[in-house]
C-alpha positions as CSV (number, residue, x, y, z in Angstrom):
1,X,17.3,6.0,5.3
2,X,16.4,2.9,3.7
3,X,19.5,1.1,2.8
4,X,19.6,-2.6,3.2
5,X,22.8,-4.2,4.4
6,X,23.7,-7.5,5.9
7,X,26.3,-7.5,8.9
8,X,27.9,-10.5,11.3
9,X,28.2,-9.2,14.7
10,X,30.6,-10.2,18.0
11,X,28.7,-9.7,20.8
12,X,30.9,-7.8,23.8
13,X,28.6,-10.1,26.4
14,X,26.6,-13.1,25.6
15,X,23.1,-12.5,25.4
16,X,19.9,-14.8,25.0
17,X,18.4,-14.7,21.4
18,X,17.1,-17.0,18.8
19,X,16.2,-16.2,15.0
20,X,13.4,-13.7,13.9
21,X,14.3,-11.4,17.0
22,X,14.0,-8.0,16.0
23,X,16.5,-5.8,17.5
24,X,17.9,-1.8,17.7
25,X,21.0,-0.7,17.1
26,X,21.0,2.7,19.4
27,X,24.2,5.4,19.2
28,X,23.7,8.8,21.4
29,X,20.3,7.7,22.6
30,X,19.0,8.0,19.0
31,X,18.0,5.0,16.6
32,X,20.3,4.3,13.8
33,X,19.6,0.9,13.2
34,X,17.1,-2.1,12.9
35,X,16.5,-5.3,12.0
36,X,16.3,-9.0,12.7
37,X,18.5,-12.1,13.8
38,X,18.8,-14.3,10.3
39,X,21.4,-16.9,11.7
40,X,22.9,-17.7,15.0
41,X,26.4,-18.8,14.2
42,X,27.9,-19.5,17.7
């Protein structure tokens, strides 16, 4: 809890987003992670 870390991520399908969306990374039906979309790449 409360670690900071900066990731690139390949998306398995393409999905509709734009920077500042805040987003959930879910595992087991439980929240493990959050944040928001710095920089489209692609």
């Amino acid at each position: 809890p409360g670690d900071n870390v900066s990731i690139t991520v390949k998306l398995i399908n393409p999905i509709a987003m734009e920077e500042g969306l805040r987003f959930a990374i879910r595992e087991g039906g439980k929240t493990v992670g959050a944040g928001v979309v710095a920089k489209i790449i692609a």
